[in-house]
N, C-alpha and C positions, 0 to 999 in steps of 0.2 A: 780567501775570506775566513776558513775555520780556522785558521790558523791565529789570524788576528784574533778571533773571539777567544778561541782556547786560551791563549796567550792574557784577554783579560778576565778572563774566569779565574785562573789561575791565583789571580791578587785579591780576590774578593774575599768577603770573611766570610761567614756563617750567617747571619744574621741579612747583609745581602744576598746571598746566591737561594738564600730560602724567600726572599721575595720575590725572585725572579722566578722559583720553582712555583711557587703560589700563582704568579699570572700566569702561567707556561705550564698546566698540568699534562698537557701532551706529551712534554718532555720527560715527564716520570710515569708514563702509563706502562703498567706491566709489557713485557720487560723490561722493567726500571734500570737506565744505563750505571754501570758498575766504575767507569770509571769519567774522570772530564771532557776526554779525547773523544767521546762517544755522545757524550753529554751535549758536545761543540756540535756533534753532526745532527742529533735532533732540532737541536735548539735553529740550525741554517738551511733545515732542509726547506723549500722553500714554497709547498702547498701547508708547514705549519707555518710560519710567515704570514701567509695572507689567510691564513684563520685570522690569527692574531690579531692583525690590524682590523679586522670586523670591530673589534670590542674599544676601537681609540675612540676616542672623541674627535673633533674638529681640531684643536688647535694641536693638539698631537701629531696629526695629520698632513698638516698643513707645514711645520716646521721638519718632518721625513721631506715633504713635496721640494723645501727650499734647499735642503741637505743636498739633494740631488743635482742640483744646478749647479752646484760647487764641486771645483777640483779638491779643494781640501779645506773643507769646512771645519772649520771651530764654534767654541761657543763666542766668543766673541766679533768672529763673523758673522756667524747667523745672525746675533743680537743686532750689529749693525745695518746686515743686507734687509732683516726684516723691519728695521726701522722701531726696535723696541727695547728698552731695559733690560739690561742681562738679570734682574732679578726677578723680572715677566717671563724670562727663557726658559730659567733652572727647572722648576717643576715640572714643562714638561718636557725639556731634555732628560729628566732623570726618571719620566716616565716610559719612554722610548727605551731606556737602559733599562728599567726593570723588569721589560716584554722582552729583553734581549735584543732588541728591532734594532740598535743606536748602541755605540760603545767607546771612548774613547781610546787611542793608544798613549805610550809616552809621552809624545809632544803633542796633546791635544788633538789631535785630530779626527775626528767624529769619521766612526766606518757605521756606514747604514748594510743592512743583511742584504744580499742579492734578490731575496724575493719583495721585500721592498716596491725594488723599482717597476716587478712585475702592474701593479694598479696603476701606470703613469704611463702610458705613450710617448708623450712628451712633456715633463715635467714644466707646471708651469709658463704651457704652449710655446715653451722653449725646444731648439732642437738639437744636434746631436755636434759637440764643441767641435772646433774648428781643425784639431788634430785628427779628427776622423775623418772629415772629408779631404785634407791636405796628404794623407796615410794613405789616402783609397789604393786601390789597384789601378782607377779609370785615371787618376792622376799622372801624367808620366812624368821624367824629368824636365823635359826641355819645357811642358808646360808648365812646374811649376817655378822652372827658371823667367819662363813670360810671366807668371803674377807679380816675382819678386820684382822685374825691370818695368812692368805696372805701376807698383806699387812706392815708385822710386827707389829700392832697396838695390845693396850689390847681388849679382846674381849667380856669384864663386863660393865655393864653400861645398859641405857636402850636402846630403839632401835634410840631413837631421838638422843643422845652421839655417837652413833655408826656413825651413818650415818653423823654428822660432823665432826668427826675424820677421816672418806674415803674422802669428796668432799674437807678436806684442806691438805690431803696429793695428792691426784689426780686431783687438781687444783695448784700446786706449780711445778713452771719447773725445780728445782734445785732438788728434791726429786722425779721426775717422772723420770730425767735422770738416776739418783741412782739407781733406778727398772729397768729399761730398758737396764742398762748395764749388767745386770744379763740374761738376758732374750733369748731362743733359737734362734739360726741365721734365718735370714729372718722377724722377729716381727717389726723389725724399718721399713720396704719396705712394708710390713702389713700392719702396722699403718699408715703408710707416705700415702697408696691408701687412706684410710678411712681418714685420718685429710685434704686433699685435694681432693679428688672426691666422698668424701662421703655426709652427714653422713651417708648414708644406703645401703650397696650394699648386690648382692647375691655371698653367699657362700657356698662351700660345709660342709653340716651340720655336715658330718661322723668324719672330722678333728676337731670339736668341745668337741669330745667324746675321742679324741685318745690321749695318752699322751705322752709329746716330743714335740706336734707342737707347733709354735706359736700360732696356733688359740686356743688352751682352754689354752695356758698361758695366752692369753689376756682374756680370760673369767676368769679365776679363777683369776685373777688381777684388776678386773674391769673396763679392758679396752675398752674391749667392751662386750656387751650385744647382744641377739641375741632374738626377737619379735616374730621369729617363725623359724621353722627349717634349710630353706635356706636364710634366711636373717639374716644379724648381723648390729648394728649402735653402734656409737661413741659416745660419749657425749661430751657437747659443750666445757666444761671446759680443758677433754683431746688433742681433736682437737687443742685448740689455745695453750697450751704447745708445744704441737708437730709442731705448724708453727711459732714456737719461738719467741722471744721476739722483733724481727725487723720489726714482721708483719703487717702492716697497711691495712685495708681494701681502699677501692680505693673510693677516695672522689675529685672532680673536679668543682671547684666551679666556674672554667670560659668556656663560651661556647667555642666550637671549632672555631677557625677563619669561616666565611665564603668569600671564593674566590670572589672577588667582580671586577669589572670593571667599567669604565665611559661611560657614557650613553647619549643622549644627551634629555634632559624634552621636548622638543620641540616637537621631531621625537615622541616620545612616547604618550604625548598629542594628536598628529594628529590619529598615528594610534588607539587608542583610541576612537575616533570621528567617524573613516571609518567602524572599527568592531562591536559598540554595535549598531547602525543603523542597521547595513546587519542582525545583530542577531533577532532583532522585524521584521524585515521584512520577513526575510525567515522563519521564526516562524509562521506567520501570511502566508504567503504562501503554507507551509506544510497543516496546517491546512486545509488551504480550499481545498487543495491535498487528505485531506482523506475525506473531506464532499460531495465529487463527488464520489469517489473510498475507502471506507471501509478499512483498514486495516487487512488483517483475520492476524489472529496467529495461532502458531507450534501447533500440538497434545501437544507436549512435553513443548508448554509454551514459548513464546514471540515471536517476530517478524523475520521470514528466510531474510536471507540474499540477495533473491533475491526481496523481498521486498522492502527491506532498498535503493537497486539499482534502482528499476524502480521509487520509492521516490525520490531519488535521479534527477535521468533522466530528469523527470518531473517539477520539481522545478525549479531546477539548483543549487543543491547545490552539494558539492562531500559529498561521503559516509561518509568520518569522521564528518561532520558538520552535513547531517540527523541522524545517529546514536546517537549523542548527544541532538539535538533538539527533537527528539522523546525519548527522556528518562525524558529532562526537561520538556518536556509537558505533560507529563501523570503526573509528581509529580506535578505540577501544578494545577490536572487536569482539564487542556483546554482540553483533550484526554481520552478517556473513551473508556473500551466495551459495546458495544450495542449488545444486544442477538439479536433483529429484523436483522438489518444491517448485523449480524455475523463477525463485525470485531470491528475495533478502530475509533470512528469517534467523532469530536468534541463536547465537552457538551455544556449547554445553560451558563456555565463561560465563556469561547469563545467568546458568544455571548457578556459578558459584559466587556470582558478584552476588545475586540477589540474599541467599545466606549471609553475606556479612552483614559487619555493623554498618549505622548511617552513613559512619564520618568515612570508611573505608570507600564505600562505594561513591561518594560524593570526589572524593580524591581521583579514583580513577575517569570521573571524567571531567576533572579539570586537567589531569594530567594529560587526555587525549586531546585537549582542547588545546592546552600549553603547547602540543610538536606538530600538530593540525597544521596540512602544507595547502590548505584553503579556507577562503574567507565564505561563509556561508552568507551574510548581507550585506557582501560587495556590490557594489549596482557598476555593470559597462554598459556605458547607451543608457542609463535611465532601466536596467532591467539587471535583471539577479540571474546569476550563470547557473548553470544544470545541480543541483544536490547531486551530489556525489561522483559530478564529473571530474573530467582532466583540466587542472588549471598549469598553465604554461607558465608563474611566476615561482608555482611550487615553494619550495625552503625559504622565498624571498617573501613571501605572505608571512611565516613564522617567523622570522626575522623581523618584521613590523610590528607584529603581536607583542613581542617582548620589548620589544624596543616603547612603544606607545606606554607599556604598563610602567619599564623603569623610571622613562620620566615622568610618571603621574605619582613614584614614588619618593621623589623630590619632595612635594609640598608638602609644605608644613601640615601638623595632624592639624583638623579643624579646619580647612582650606579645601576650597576645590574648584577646579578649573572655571576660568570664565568665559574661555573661547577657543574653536580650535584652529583657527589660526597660529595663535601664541601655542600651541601646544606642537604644532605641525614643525613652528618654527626650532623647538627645543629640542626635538626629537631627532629633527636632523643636526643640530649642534653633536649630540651627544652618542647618535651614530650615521655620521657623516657619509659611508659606503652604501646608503641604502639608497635605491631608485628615489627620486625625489614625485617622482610623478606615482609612482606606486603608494609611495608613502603618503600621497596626499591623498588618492583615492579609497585606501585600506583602510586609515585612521576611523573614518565615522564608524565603518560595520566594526573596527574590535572595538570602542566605545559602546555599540549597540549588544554587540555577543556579550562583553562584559557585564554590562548591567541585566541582562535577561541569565545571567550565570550565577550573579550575586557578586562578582566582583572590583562591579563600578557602584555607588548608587549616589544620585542629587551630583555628580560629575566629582565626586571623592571616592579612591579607593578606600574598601573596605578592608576588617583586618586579613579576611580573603585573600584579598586584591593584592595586599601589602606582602603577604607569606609567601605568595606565587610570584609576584616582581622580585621578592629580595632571594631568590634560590640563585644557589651560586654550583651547583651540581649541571652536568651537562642534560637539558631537555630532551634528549634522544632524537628521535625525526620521526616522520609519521609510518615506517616500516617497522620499527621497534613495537614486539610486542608485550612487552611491557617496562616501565622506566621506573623502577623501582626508586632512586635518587630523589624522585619528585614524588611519589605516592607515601611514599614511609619518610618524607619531611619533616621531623620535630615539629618544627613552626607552623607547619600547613596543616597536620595532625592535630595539634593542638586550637586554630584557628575553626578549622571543619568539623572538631567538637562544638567549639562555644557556637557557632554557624547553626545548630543540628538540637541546640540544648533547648526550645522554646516549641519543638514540633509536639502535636498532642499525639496521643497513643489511646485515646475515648473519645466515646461519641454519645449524646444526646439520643435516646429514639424516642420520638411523639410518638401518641396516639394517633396519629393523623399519616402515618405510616412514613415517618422520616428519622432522618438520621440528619444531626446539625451539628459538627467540628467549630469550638469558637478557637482558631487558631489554623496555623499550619498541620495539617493532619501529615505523621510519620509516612513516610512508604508502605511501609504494610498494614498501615489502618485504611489508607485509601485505598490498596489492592481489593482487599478483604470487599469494602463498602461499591468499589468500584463490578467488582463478581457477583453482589446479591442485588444491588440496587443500581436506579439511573441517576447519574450524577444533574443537579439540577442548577447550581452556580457553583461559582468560585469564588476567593477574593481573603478578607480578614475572615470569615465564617464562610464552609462550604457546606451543600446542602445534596443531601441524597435521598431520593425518594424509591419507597421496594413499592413493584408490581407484581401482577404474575407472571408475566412474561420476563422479566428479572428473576424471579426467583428460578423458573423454571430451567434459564439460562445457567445457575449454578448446580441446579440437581444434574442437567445432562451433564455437567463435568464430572460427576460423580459422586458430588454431596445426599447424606440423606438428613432428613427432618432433623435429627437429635443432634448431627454433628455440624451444622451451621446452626442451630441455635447455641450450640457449646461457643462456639468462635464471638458468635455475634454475644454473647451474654460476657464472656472474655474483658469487651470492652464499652459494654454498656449496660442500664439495667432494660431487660426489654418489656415491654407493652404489651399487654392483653391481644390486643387486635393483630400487632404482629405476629405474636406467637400463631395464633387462628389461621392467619394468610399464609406464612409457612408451612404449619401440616398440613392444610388444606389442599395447600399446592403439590404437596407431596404423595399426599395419598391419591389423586389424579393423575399422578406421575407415571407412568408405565400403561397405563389401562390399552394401547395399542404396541406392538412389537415390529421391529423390523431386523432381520436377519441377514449377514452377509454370508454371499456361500459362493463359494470357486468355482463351479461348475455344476451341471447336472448329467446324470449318468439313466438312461431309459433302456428299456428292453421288453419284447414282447414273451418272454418267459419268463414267470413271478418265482419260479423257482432261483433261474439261476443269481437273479438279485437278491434273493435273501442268502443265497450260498457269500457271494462276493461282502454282503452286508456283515454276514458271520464269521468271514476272514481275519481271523487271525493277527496275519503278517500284514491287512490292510488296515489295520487301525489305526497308523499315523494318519490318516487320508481324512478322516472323520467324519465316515459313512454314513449318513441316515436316511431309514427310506418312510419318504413322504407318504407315499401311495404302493401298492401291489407292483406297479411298473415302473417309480421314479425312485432315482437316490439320487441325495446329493452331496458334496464331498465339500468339506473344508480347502482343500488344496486347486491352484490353479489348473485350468484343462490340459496342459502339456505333463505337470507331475504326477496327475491322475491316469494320465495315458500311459507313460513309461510303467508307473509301478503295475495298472492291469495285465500292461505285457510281461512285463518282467516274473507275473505270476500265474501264466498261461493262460491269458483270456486274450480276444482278437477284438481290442475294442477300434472303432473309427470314430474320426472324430468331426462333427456335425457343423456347418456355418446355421448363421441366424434364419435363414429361409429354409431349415434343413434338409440341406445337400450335403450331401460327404464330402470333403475337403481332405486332400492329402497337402501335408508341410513334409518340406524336406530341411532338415532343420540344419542351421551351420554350424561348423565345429567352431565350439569357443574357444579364442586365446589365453594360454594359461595366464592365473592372474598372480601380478607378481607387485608384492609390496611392495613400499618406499622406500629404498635404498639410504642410509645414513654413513655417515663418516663418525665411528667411535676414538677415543682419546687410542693411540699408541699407532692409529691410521688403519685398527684396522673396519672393514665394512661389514653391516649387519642390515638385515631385512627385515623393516618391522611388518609386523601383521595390517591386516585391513582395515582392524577395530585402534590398533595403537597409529596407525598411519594419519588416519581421521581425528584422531586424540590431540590435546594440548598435551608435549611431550615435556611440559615443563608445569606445574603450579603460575599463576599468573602474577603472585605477590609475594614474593620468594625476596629476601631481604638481599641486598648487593654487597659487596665485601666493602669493608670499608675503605675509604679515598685514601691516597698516599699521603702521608704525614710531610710537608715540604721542609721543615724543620730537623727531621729526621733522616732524608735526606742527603740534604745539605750538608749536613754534623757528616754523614756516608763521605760524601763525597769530597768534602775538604779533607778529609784523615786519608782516604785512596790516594789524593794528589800530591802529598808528602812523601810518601811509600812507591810512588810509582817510579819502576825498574825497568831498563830496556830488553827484555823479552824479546827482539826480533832474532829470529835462525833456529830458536829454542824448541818451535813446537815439533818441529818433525822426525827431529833426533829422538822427542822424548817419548811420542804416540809411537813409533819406529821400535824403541827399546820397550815400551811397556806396553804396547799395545798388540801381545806375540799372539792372539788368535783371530787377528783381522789379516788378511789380505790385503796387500801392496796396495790396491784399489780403494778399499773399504777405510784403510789407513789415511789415505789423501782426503779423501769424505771429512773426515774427521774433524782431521787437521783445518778445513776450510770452516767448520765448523768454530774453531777458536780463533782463529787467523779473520776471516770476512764476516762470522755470527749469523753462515746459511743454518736453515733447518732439515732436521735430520729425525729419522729416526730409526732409533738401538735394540736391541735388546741383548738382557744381559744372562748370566749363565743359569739363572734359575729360573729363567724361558720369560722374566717380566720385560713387557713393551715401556718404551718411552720417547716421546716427540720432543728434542730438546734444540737450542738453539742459542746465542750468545756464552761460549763456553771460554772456558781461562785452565790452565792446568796448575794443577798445585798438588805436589809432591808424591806422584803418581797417580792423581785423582782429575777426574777430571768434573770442572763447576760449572753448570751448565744450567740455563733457566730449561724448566719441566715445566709442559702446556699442560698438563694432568694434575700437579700439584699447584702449578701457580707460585712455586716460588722456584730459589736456583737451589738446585741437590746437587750433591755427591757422587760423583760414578766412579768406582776404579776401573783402570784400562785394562788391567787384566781382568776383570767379571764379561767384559764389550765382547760379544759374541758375534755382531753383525751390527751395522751400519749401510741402511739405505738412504735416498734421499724422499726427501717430503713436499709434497709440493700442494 
């Protein structure tokens, strides 16, 4: 089959094999193939195949499904068997050619790619043509010398004669009817289950044996065959006689209407404006929600219900808004488990999402929302599945998600849905592989996530909506920690500004000790108001009232008087009364103290505790003595004990009834960082503090996507130029490669011969992991996983050669 392909790649020009590279960017992912021959193997390998056909539509689909039923399909047979206009055909025959999925040869003949047929059991509910069960092994001769004398055929010849004198009398409808009028009553109602809900059903084997029924006249007929004792199937040829000559397989080459209504852009722009603000805000308020109060989770794995509620409570969000935001935050993750903490509480990403600008943090979590491998307001049974459980549909949930938005990206601007049914309907038009029952059940909650996102609103996408349906970059999945293609989006970027330009950055304070936002308040104006005051509505204007118990709440984080009036004066002018209620609050602030202290250390000689208290070498410990007989130390009761001893005192150490207590303490296992794999293979240990670290920045821009154009222009100029190089490489690694070993030599060589990985190092001791290599004129061209692109090696610098795995 690559050989077909390669064969028509070969003829193609530039301007085709770049649109094929454009649908097929798998095929030029680094290491982008060098030459066609290589180009043929990505393009057939057959788990990118059934990537591919993810992104057909229906009638695309549907005319691969008919392809397959045919021995040697044309477009002028399809056109006929499908019962439609060869000029209904072309576009998307020549859609199937530009995925590479469909290709013609010389005399027309449509080869569909091997992985193809992988999504079809039986194409069709057709079963497998009449040459493979007449080929079988279970077939022997003198049996299939009994069909042919069945069949009224001569039964001389050799077995190849035989067997096409049965497939063109049992593929001919005017001679199968001929047999079939002969045939015991019931055979046609027989045949008719199996040509229509077959090809394979169960049947009683013992009627197979017994003579008179229809079932061993259709065996001894070769009508049907039977695989094992209660199974019998049809063969493809027989089936389509039997659903006659009228029968067209079902081909639809326009989507189904979607229900549409008028909208008005204006209304939709605004609400637009009011949602993606409240969504960074409350995002940013959750968070700092669990960095006071932990999140625990289920035995059974994600977050109880009465959680998601007191989250809720606390914020001021309602349940369906936290339940969502806690699922984009963890795929984000701004939100981690902490074994210490024992629940869910913000990571140090958090820490640098919240530093960006608006539009930035708003991107990241639509971008977590975009590969999100669950639906947070799915309802099974009438009830909503765990937050942040395990959903068994996984990748197929984000596959809906996308799929829902592209078709809503369909309608016309000023247009918005009017029902979702017609929307259900369209979606599976336009990605036909998806669960139909999923898809039906999915569809409301991304409508519902969407619009509580900002990216639905009044049942029209926003420009939002519209930035995030039209990205043509891979979404990544929900393990990716971060997808930079969709966060640093031109269009989404640009979108998540104008989204973000209406939020207020002031606030209002009465006399009446409030603070009033006429607008979407920014994230850090509602942080700011959220830490001194209680939030008292929501909505077009939100309203915050300071108490003392509020303010008091900001002094213990460590505010004093001057420096939250600084902040709050920042962005408002403030009032008399407030100012009062703040110092007020402040100068009350401290009037009691509480101290935390590691242990306590007693003795009934006042001496020897002020000797220890005057210690020197014990001032890490951070000794003070309370009283004539008490000290107490900074440091926990085991580090207080070691260092007493370690400086010749014989302290014991006391339980809470005090009693002396002896530990016998265990020896710790040494602790050994996180193990990594660096560029040239070779391994390094990070520390404790880098191990816990983002060992990457989270918004780090991605190299840019392969140019298909560019390509292409590569790879037609290669196919001109291409020489037969076979016997060449070993002679020439052999001759120029004189400081490798026989062994190391072969490595090599398999290296430019198969494109295993390897890695070198060369004489001025540099590492390098290479792999897809060509030799050229003592040098050898080899793609560099370190550089990311193909370099240079000469064979004389090659000092060693291992393999990489």
């Amino acid at each position: 089959m690559e050989d077909h392909l390669l064969g028509w790649l070969r003829t193609l020009d530039e301007n085709r094999l770049a649109r094929i590279l454009a649908n097929r960017p798998d095929a030029i992912a680094p290491p982008w193939p060098r030459r066609l021959d290589t180009l043929a193997q990505r393009l057939g390998n057959g788990f990118a195949v059934m990537e591919a056909m993810r992104g057909l539509p229906l009638p695309a689909l549907q005319l691969a499904e008919a392809g397959l039923t045919m021995s040697r399909p044309t477009a002028e047979g399809l056109a006929a068997f499908l019962g439609v206009p060869g000029e209904a055909l072309a576009p998307w025959l020549d859609h199937l050619c530009d995925h590479a999925l469909a290709w013609p040869d010389d005399d027309g003949v449509i080869h569909l790619a091997e992985g193809v047929a992988r999504w079809w059991a039986a194409p069709l509910g057709l079963g497998e043509p009449l040459e493979h069960y007449l080929n079988s092994w279970t077939i022997s001769n003198d049996a299939l010398r009994a069909l042919a004398r069945s069949l009224g055929l001569p039964s001389h010849g050799n077995k190849r004669r035989t067997i096409a004198r049965v497939i063109e009398v049992l593929s001919d409808p005017v001679r199968l009817d001929r047999l079939t009028a002969t045939a015991p009553e019931g055979t046609l109602a027989l045949l008719g289950r199996f040509a229509w809900d077959g090809p394979s059903r169960d049947v009683d084997g013992g009627r197979f044996v017994m003579h008179g029924t229809p079932e061993k006249w259709c065996a001894d007929h070769g009508l049907l065959f039977r695989p094992s004792w209660h199974v019998a199937e049809v063969s493809r040829e027989v089936a389509l006689c039997l659903r006659g000559p009228g029968y067209h397989p079902p081909f639809q080459p326009e989507a189904p209407e979607m229900a549409a209504i008028p909208v008005d852009p204006e209304e939709v722009d605004h609400l637009m404006t009011l949602a993606a603000p409240h969504v960074v805000e409350r995002c940013a308020a959750l968070l700092d929600n669990t960095s006071k109060t932990p999140l625990p989770l289920l035995k059974t794995g994600g977050v109880g219900v009465r959680e998601v509620r007191r989250v809720a409570k606390e914020t001021g969000c309602d349940e369906d808004e936290t339940r969502l935001l806690l699922e984009v935050c963890a795929v984000a993750r701004l939100l981690a488990w902490d074994e210490k903490s024992a629940g869910m509480i913000p990571t140090e990403r958090f820490d640098r999402w919240r530093l960006d600008e608006g539009s930035a943090r708003l991107r990241v979590l639509l971008s977590a929302w975009w590969r999100m491998e669950r639906s947070s307001l799915r309802k099974i049974d009438g009830k909503y599945a765990t937050v942040l459980g395990d959903d068994p549909s996984g990748s197929a949930v984000a596959r809906v998600r996308r799929a829902v938005l592209a078709a809503l990206a369909h309608l016309p601007a000023g247009t918005a849905m009017a029902g979702r049914d017609s929307l259900v309907r369209n979606v599976h038009w336009h990605a036909p592989l998806l669960d139909q029952a999923l898809l039906a059940e999915c569809a409301p909650a991304v409508l519902d996530e969407a619009t509580l996102l900002g990216l639905l609103a009044n049942g029209a996408l926003t420009d939002l909506g519209r930035a995030l349906a039209g990205l043509g970059a891979s979404p990544g999945d929900e393990n990716d920690d971060a997808v930079p293609q969709v966060e640093h989006d031109p269009v989404l970027a640009e979108a998540s500004t104008r989204a973000l330009a209406s939020v207020r950055r002031s606030a209002l304070f009465g006399p009446d000790l409030t603070a009033v936002v006429t607008g979407p308040p920014s994230a850090e104006l509602a942080a700011l108001l959220d830490r001194v005051a209680e939030r008292e509505s929501r909505g077009a204007a939100s309203v915050w009232r300071f108490t003392t118990e509020s303010l008091r709440g900001a002094l213990d984080h460590g505010y004093d008087a001057d420096e939250l009036l600084d902040e709050l004066a920042a962005v408002g002018t403030i009032p008399q009364p407030l100012e009062y209620l703040v110092r007020d609050t402040a100068r009350r602030h401290g009037e009691v103290t509480v101290t935390t202290v590691g242990c306590v250390v007693q003795a009934g000689d006042t001496g020897l505790l002020a000797e220890i208290a005057g210690h020197r070498r014990l001032a890490r410990l951070g000794l003070r003595l309370l009283a004539p007989t008490v000290l107490v130390s900074a440091a926990p009761a085991e580090r207080t004990l070691a260092a007493l001893r370690e400086h010749g005192y014989s302290p014991v150490p006391v339980s809470d009834t005090g009693e002396i207590t002896i530990h016998r303490a265990r020896a710790e296992e040494p602790h050994h960082g996180k193990l990594i794999l660096l560029p040239g293979g070779q391994v390094a240990e990070l520390s404790e503090f880098a191990a816990g670290a983002d060992p990457q920045a989270p918004y780090v821009l991605a190299e840019p996507a392969p140019d298909p154009h560019e390509h292409a222009r590569r790879l037609v100029a290669a196919g001109r130029e291409e020489t037969d190089k076979h016997g060449r490489t070993w002679a020439v690694i052999g001759r120029m490669a004189t400081r490798l070993p026989t062994a190391q030599q072969s490595l090599l060589g398999f290296v430019v011969d198969r494109g295993v990985r390897a890695a070198i190092t060369l004489a001025d001791g540099l590492t390098a992991t290479i792999s897809h290599g060509e030799l050229r004129s003592g040098t050898l061209d080899a793609w560099c996983e370190e550089a990311g692109d193909y370099l240079e090696f000469p064979l004389a610098e090659i000092t060693e050669v291992r393999g990489a795995y």
